[in-house]
N, C-alpha and C positions, 0 to 999 in steps of 0.2 A: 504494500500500500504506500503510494506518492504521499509524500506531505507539504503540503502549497507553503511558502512562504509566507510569511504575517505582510512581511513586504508587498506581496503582491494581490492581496487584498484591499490594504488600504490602495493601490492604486486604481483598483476597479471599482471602488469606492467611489472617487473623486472623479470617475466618468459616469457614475449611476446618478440621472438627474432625479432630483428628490422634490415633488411639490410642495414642503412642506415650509410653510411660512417663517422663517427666523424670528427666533424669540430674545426678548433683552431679557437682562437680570429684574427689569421694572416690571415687569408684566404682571406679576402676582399681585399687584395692585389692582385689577379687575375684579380681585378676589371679596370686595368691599363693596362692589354694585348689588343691588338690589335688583329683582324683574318683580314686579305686582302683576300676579295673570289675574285676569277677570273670573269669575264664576260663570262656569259655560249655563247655555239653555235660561238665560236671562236676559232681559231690555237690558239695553245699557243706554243711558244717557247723557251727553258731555251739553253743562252747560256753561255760555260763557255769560260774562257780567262785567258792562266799565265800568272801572274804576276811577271815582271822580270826575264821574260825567255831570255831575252840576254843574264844577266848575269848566269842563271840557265845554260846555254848550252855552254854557253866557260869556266866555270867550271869543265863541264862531256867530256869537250874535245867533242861535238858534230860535227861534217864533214860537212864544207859550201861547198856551198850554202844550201842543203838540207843532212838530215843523216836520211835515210832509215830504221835505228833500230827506231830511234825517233819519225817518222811518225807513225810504226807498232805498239807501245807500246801504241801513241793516238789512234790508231784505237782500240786497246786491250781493252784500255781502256773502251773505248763509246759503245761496242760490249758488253763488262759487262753489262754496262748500258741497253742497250737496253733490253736485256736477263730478267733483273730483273722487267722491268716496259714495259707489253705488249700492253699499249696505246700507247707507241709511235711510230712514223708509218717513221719515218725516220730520220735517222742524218747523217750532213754534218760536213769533218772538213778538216783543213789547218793549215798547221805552230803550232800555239801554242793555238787553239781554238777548239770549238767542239760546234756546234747546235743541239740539239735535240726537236724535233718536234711532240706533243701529239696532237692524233686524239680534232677535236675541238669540239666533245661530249663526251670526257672524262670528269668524275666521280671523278677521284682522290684524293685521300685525301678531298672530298669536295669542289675540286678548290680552294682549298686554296694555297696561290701563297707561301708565307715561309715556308712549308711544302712539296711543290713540290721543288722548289728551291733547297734549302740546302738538300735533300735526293737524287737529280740527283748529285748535286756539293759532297757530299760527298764521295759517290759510287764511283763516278768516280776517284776521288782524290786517294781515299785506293788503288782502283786495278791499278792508275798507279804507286803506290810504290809496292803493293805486286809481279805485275808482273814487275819490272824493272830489276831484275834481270837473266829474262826471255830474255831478247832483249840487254841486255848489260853486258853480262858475267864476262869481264876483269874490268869492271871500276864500283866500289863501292859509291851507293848512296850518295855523300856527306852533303846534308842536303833538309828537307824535300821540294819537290815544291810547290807552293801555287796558288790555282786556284780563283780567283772572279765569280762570278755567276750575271745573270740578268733574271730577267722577262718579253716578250713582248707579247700583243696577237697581233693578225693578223685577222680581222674580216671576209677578205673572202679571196678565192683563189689565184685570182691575186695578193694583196698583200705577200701573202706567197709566192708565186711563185718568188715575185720582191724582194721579202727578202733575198730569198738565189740564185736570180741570183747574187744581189748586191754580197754576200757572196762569190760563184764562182770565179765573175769578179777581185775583190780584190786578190783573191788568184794570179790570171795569173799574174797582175799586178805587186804585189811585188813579184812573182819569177822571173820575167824577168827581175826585177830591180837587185834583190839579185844574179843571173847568173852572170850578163853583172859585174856587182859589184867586185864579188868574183873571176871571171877569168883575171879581171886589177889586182884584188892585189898579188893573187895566180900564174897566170900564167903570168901577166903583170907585174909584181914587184914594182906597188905602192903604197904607202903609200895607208891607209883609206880615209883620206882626200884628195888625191888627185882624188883617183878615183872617188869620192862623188861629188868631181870640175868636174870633165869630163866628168860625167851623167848630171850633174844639166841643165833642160831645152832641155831635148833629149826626143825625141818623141819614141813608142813604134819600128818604123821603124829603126832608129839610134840604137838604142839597138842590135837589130836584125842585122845588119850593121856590129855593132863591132865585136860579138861574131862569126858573118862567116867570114870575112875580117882577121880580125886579132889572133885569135886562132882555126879558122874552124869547130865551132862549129855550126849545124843548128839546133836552137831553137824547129823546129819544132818534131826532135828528141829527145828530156829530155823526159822521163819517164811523163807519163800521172797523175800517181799520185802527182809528184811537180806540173806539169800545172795546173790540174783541181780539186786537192784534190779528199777528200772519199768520197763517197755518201754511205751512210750503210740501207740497204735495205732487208726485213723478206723476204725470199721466201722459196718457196716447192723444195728441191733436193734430189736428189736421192742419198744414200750412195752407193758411189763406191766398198764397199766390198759385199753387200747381197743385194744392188739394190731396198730394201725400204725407201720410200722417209720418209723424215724430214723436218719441219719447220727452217729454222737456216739464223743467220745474214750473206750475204753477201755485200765484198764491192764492187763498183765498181769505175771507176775513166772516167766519162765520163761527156758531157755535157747536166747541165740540165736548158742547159737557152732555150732551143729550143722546141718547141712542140711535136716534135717524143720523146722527151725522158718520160713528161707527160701522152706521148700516148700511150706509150709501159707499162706503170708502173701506170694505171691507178688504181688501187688499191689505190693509196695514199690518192688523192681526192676523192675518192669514197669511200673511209671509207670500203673497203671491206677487206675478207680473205687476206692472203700469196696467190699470184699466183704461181703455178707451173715453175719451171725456168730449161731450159736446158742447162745446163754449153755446152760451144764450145767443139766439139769432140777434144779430143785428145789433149783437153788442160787440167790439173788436177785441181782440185780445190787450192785452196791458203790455206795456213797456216793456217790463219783465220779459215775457213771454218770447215777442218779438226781435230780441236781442237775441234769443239761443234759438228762432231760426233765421238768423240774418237776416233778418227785413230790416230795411231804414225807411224808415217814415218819412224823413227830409225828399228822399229820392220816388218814394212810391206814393205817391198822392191820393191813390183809391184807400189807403189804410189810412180810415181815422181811429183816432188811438182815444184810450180813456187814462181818470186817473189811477193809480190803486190804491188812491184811498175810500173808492169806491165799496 
């Protein structure tokens, strides 16, 4: 029996290519990361929330009670969002917040929750600055906004469902606060604090009270998107120029604390396709809409557009 040289080993060593990554002496430092996986077979929901958007919005001069560019640019935003990550099967938003809601058999990154997180919270962040000057022409970004992000799962239906009723309900809540609020100081002439004295301990009914009594305003008429916020939802429509349908986000601004709305948009719970959707005749699609299938309205003169604060 031949016996090979040690020598000649290592030589065919140093000609055997090895894929394997070189490692430094630091690497065991990795050893200190953490992975948070999600609990499979659950809603997950990442919401996001700015951060001192009081002061962010009386900065940019934003328009109380509600400013309509402001509302389109978070929907702009979260409609990004959605577009890029096609687990997610619905999102809700208000004021200065946005939920978005991945099927609860998504895969995603692993379920790994700081990787879903911060890739929803980021996305969303860049396209409300990239498009900000989309929806606010005259008035120039003054410094960046800053968005916080959370984690929740939701283990079954009903909780989900009660999650963004709760979500809803709030919205109406503090716009009837913020209405009744802003029409004392605006069209009432008083101070902040006073009118904050003059709500403190008033029921949703006195609200409603003030704002017809004393500047004839019926609550019931505000724009449905302050009352009820966006619900942004994948469906199948049809492009009004060639009449082939497309998958694309719309919003709507209706109640989803009620069973008919569940029942019409079952798809959500049911983990199923985009439903075919037929927009109301002779109403045109919205903004939104029209952007994700390239239509410009500047160029196509037969598309009259609405608002979505409709």
């Amino acid at each position: 029996m031949r016996i090979v040289p040690c020598t000649l080993f290592a030589h065919l060593k140093k000609l055997i290519h090895t894929p394997t990554m070189a490692k430094s002496k630091f690497e065991y430092v990795r050893t200190f990361e953490t992975e948070e996986k999600l609990l499979p077979n659950s809603w997950i929901v990442v919401r996001i929330d700015g951060r001192a958007f009081h002061q962010f919005s009386t900065k940019h001069n934003f328009k109380k009670p509600n400013d309509s560019n402001a509302l389109a640019l978070m929907n702009k935003a979260a409609s990004v969002v959605m577009n890029e990550f096609k687990d997610i099967s619905l999102c809700y938003g208000q004021s200065d917040e946005y939920s978005f809601v991945l099927r609860k058999d998504t895969t995603l990154y692993n379920r790994r929750a700081p990787k879903i997180m911060t890739y929803i919270n980021s996305l969303f962040s860049a396209s409300y600055v990239f498009y900000w000057s989309h929806f606010f022409k005259e008035t120039k970004l003054k410094h960046p906004p800053v968005f916080d992000a959370r984690v929740i799962l939701y283990p079954s239906d009903e909780n989900l469902r009660d999650y963004l009723s709760w979500r809803q309900a709030d919205c109406h809540i503090n716009n009837l606060y913020n209405t009744t609020f802003w029409a004392l100081v605006l069209k009432g002439g008083l101070t902040n604090a006073e009118a904050e004295k003059r709500l403190s301990g008033t029921l949703s009914s006195d609200k409603n009270e003030i704002l017809f009594s004393e500047f004839g305003t019926n609550y019931n008429n505000e724009p449905e998107m302050f009352k009820k916020g966006t619900i942004l939802l994948r469906k199948r429509v049809k492009n009004p120029k060639h009449g082939k349908t497309r998958v694309v986000v719309l919003p709507f601004h209706e109640d989803l604390i009620q069973d008919n709305f569940w029942e019409r948009n079952s798809e959500i719970l049911g983990i199923k396709s985009a439903q075919h959707y037929e927009w109301p005749e002779n109403t045109p699609l919205p903004l939104l809409v029209l952007s994700q299938l390239h239509l410009d309205p500047d160029r196509d003169e037969e598309l009259t557009l609405i608002e979505d604060t409709t």
